[in-house]
VEXDREN-2710 file (C-alpha; in Angstrom, 1 decimal):
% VEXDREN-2710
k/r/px/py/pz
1/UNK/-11.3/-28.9/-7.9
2/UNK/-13.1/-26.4/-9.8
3/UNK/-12.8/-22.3/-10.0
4/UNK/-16.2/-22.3/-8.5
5/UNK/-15.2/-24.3/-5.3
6/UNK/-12.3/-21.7/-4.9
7/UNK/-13.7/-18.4/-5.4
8/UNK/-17.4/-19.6/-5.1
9/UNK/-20.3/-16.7/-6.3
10/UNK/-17.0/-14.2/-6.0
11/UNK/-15.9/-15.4/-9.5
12/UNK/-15.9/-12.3/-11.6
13/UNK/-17.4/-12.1/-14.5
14/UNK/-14.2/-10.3/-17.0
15/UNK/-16.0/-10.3/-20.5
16/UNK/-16.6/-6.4/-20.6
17/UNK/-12.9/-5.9/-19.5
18/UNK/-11.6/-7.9/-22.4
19/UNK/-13.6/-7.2/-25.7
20/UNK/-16.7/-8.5/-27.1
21/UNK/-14.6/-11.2/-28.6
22/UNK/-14.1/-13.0/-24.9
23/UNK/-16.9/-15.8/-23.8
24/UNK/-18.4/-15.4/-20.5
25/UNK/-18.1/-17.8/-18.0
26/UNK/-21.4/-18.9/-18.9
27/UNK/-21.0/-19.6/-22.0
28/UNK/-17.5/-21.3/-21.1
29/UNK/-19.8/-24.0/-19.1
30/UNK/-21.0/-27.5/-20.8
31/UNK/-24.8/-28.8/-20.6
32/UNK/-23.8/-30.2/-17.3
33/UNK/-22.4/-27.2/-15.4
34/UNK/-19.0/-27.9/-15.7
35/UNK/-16.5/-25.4/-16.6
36/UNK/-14.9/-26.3/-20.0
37/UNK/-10.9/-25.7/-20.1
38/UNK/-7.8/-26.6/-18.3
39/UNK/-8.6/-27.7/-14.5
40/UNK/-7.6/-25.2/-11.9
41/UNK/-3.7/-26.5/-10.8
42/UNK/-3.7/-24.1/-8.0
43/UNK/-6.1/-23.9/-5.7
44/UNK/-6.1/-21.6/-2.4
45/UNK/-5.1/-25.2/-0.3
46/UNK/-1.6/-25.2/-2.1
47/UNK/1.2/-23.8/-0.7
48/UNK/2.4/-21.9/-3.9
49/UNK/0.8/-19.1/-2.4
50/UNK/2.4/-18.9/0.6
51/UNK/5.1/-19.5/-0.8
52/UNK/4.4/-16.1/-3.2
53/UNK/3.6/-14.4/-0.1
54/UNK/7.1/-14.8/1.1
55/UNK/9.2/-14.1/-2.2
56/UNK/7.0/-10.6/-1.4
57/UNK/7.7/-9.8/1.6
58/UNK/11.7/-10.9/1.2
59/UNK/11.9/-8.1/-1.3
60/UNK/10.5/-9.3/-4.8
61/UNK/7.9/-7.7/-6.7
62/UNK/4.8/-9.9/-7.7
63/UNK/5.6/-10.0/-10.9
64/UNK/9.4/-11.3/-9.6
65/UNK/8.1/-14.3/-7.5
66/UNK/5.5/-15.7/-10.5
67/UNK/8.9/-15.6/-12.8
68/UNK/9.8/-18.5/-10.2
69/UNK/9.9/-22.4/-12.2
70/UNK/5.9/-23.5/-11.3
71/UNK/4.5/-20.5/-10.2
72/UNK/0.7/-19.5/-11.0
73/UNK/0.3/-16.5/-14.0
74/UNK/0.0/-13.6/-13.2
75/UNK/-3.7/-13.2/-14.4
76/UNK/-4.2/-15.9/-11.6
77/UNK/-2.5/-14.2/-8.7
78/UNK/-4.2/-10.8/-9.5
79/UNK/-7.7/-13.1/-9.6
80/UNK/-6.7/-14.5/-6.2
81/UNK/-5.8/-11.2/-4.9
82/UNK/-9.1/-9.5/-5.9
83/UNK/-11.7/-12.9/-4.8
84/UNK/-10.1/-14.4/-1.8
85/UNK/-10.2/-12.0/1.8
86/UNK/-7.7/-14.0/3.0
87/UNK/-5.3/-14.2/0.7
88/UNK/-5.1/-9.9/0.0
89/UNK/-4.7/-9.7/3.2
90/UNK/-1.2/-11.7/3.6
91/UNK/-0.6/-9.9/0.2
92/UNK/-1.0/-6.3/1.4
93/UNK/1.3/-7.7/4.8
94/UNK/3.5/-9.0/2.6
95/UNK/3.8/-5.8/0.1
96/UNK/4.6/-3.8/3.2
97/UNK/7.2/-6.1/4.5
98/UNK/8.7/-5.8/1.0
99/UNK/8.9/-2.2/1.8
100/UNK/10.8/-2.9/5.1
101/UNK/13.1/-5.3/3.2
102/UNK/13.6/-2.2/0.4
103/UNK/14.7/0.0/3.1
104/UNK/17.2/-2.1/4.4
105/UNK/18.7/-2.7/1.0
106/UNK/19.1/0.9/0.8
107/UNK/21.4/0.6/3.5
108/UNK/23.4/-1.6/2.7
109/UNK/23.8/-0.7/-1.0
110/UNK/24.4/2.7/0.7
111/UNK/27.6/1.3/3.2
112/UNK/28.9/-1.4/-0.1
113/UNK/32.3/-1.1/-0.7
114/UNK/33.7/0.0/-4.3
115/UNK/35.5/-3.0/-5.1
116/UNK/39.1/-3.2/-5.7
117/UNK/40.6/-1.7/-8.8
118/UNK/38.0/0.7/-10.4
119/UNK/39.0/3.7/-11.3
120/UNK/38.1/6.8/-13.4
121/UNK/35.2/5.9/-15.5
122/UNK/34.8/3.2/-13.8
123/UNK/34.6/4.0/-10.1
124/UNK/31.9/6.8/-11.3
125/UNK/29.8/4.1/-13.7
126/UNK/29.4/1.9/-10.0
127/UNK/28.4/5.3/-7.9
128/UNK/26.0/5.7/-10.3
129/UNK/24.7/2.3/-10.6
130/UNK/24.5/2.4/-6.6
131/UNK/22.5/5.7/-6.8
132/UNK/20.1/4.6/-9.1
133/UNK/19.5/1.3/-6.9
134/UNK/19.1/3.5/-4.2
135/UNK/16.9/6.0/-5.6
136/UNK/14.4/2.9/-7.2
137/UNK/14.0/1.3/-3.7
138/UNK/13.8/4.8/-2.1
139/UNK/10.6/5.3/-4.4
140/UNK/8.8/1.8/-4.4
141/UNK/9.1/1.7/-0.5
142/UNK/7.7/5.3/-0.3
143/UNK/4.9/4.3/-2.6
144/UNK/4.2/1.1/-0.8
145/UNK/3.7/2.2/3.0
146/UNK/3.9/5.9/2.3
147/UNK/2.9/6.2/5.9
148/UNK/6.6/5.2/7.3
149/UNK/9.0/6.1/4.3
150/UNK/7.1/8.5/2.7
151/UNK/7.5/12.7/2.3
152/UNK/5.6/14.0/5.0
153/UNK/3.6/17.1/4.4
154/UNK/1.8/18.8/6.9
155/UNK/-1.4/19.8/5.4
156/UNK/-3.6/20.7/8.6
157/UNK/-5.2/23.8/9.3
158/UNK/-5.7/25.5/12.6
159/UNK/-8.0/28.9/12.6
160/UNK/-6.8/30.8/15.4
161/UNK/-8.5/34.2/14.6
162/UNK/-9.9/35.9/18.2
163/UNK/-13.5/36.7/17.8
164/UNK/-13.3/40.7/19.5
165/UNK/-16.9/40.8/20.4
166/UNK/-16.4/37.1/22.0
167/UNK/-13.4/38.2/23.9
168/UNK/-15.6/40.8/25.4
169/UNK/-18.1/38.9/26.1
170/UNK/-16.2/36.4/27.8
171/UNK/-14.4/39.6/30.0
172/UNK/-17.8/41.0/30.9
173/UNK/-18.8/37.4/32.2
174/UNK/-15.2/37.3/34.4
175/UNK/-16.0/40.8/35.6
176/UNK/-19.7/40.2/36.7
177/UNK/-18.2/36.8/38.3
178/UNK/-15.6/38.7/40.2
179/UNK/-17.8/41.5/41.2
180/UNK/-20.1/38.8/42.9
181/UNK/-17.1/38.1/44.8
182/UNK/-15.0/41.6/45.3
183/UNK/-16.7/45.2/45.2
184/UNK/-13.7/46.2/43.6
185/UNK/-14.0/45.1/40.4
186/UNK/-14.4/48.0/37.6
187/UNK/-17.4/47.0/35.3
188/UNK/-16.2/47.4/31.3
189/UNK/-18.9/48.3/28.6
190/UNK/-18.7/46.6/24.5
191/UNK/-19.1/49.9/22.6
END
């Protein structure tokens, strides 16, 4: 199966983005169309990529599922990320599950025992190391769905000034309105 039966007339075109030393695409094709190089080894039918999709959302990083024996490179993956509707999808789902899974982990690293015998130097060497774990998943997860786990400022602004000449207005229109109804009613002037 060729590139252009996966990503069709959505194959981009990366020459500018790499140097003038880089061939085009077009000039990467023989006499008879077909693109010259290694044949594509994973195509969107494979189930590598689901199987990227759920290293992600368990928890690892795209760069930490392609580190997996037969994965894809990561060139490939971005490629497949940027080309294929269907496939960023489940990878944004899948980033924000990874989010989900970060929080957890900051839970439990957060309730982990110390385990038996450290002391001194020690003891304060794991705290730390605990810290920093859960200070590095406290940032990813608020980066990735900043909407659930990240700091909330409220940035909105209400304008309640009172207009004086509206509020009179609006007390002369009561007034005539009440006088229609009572004879009572004391007329007020806007001076």
């Amino acid at each position: 199966m060729s590139v252009w039966a996966i990503f069709g007339d959505n194959f981009p075109n990366y020459a500018h983005a790499h140097g003038a030393g880089m061939k085009t695409l077009a000039e990467k094709t023989t006499k008879s169309g077909a693109i010259m190089g290694r044949p594509v080894e994973f195509p969107i039918e494979n189930p590598i990529w689901q199987r990227i999709i759920d290293e992600i959302a368990g928890g690892k990083s795209l760069s930490g599922a392609l580190r997996l024996e037969g994965m894809p490179s990561y060139g490939l993956a971005k490629l497949m990320i940027r080309t294929n509707p269907e496939f960023k999808e489940a990878y944004e789902k899948a980033v924000e599950d990874r989010a989900d899974r970060l929080a957890e982990e900051i839970v439990e690293l957060a309730d982990a025992e110390p385990p038996d015998g450290l002391e001194g130097t020690a003891m304060s060497a794991w705290v730390n190391q605990k810290r920093l774990q859960v200070d590095a998943r406290k940032w990813v997860a608020s980066k990735l769905k900043p909407r659930t786990y990240g700091d909330r400022l409220d940035v909105s602004v209400s304008d309640n000034r009172i207009s004086v000449i509206q509020a009179l207005e609006q007390a002369q229109a009561r007034v005539q309105i009440g006088m229609a109804k009572s004879d009572d009613v004391t007329d007020v002037e806007i001076k």
